[in-house]
C-alpha positions in Angstrom: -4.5 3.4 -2.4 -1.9 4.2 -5.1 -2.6 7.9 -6.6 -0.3 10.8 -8.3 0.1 13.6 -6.9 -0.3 17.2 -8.6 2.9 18.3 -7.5 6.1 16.0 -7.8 8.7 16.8 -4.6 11.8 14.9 -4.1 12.4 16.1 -1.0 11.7 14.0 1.7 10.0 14.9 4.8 11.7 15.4 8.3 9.4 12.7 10.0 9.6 10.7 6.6 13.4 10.5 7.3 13.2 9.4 11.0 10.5 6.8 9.5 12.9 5.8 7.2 15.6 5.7 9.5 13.5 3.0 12.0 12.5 1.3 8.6 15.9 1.2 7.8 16.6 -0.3 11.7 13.5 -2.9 11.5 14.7 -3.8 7.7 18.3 -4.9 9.0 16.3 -7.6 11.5 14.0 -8.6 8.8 15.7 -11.6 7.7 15.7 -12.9 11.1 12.3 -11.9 12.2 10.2 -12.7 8.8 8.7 -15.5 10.4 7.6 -13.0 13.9 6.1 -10.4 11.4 4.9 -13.4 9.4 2.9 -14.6 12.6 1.8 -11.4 14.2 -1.5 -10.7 13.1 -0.8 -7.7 12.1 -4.2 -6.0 10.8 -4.4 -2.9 8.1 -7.3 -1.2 7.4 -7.9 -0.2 3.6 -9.5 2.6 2.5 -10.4 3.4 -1.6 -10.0 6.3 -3.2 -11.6 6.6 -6.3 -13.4 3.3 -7.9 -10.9 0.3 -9.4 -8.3 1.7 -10.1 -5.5 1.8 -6.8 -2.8 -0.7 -5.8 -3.0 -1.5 -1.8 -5.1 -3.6 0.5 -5.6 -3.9 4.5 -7.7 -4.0 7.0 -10.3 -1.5 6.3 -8.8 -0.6 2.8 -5.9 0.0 1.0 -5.6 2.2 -2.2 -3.3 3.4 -5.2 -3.4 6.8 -6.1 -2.2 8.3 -9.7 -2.5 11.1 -12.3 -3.9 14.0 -9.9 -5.6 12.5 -7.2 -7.3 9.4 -9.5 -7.4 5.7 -7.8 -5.4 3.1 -9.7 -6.0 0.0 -7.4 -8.3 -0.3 -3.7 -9.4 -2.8 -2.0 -11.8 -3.2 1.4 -11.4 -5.4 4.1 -14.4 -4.2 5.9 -17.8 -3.7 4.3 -18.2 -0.1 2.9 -21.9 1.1 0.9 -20.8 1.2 -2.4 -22.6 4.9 -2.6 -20.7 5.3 0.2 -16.9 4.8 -1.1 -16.7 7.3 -3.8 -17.3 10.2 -1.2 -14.7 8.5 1.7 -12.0 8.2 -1.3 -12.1 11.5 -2.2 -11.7 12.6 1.7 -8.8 10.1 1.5 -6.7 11.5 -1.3 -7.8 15.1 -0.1 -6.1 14.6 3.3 -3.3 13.0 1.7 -2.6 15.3 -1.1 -3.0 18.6 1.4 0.0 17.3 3.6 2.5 19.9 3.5 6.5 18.5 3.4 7.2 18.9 7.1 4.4 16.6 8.1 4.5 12.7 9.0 3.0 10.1 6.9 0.8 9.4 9.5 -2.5 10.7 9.4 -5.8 10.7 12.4 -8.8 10.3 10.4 -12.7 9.6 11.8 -12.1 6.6 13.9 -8.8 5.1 12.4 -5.2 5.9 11.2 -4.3 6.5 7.4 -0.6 5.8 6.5 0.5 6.8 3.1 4.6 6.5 1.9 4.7 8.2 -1.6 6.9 7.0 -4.8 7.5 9.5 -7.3 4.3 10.5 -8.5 2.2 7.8 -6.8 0.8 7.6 -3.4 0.5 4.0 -1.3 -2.6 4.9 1.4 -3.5 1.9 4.1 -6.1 2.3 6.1 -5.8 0.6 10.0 -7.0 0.6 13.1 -6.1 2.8 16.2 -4.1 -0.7 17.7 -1.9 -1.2 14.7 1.9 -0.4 14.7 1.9 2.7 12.2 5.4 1.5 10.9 5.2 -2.1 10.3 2.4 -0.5 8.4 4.9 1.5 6.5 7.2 -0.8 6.5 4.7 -3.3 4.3 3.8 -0.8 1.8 7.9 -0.4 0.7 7.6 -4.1 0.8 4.6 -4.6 -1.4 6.6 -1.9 -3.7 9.6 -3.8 -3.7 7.7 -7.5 -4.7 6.0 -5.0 -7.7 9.1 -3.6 -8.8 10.9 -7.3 -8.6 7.6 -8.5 -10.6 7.7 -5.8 -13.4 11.5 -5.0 -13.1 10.8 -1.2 -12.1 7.0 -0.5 -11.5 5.2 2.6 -13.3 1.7 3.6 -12.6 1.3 2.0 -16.3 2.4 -1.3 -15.0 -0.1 -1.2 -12.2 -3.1 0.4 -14.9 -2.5 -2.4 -17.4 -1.8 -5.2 -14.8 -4.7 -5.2 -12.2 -5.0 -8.7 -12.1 -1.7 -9.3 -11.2 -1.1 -6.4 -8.8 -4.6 -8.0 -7.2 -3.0 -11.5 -6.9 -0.1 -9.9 -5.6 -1.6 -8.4 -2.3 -3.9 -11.1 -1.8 -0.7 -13.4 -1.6 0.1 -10.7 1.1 -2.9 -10.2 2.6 -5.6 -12.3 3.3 -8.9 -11.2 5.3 -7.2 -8.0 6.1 -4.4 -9.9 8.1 -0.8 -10.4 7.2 0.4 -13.5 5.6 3.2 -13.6 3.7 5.9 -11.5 3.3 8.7 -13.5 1.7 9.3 -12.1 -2.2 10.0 -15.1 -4.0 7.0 -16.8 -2.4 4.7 -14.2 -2.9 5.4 -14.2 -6.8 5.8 -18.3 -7.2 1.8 -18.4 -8.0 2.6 -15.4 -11.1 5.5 -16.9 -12.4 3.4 -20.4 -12.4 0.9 -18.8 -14.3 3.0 -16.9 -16.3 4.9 -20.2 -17.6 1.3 -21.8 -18.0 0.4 -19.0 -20.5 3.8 -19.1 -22.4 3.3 -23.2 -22.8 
């Protein structure tokens, strides 16, 4: 889930800074270890926040949060009553949003784990299971930012509102069935930039 949040802080958290630091540590063995990450089965839960418009995916659900606390992108990976989705996305962004600055991005929610990494004004939430590795989880969310920003050359929550079918075919290329399977950029992109030359021709 991508959403924005009603007050911008560039300050980063204490346990967002040890996060970073280990992402930092797992990023430096990530050329050598794509293919271990690539063939972990690594499931993400996603969870929506508010309907079609959020930019994540996982497991149960992934969603894309922007201006105050509205969904930009989501997507389930486990079936959720659609009467039902409105009212867990709004629990979603509310336990998200309330997170004072000294707190993790790590969140205990009902049965499973919400982890969120924010960008500016936009919140990334993934939804997983209590089995996942919280930060490979993280870890894939700065990814799937970096393939967008490589895609649009410096995402905005405009890019992802105007784009969904792109930022959709984006983390299916990363995700598949709620499981990880791919992680590479420039492979993750060749099926855009296919279509993208089919539609200039």
């Amino acid at each position: 889930m991508i959403c924005r949040s009603p007050i911008l802080s560039k300050r980063r958290t204490c346990a967002d800074a040890e996060a970073v630091g280990a992402v930092h540590k797992l990023h430096a063995h990530h050329s050598s270890s794509t293919d271990q990450i690539h063939n972990s089965s690594v499931r993400v839960t996603q969870q929506k926040c508010i309907p079609e418009e959020v930019s994540c995916a996982w497991r149960r659900s992934c969603e894309t949060l922007g201006a105050p606390g509205q969904t930009r992108l989501s997507r389930y990976y486990e079936h959720v009553e659609i009467n039902k989705r409105t009212m867990l996305e709004a629990e979603v962004i509310k336990n998200c949003l309330s997170r004072s600055k000294d707190e993790c991005s790590f969140i205990e929610y009902k049965d499973f784990k919400l982890v969120y990494r924010q960008y500016a004004a936009l919140f990334i939430v993934v939804g997983i299971d209590q089995t996942e590795n919280e930060m490979a989880v993280y870890e894939l969310i700065h990814n799937f930012v970096e393939v967008l920003d490589k895609y649009f050359s410096r995402v905005s929550e405009l890019d992802i509102m105007f784009n969904l079918d792109r930022v959709h075919i984006i983390l299916d290329e990363m995700v598949l069935n709620g499981c990880i399977v791919e992680t590479n950029r420039n492979r993750i992109l060749a099926p855009l930039f296919v279509l993208d030359k089919m539609a200039e021709g």
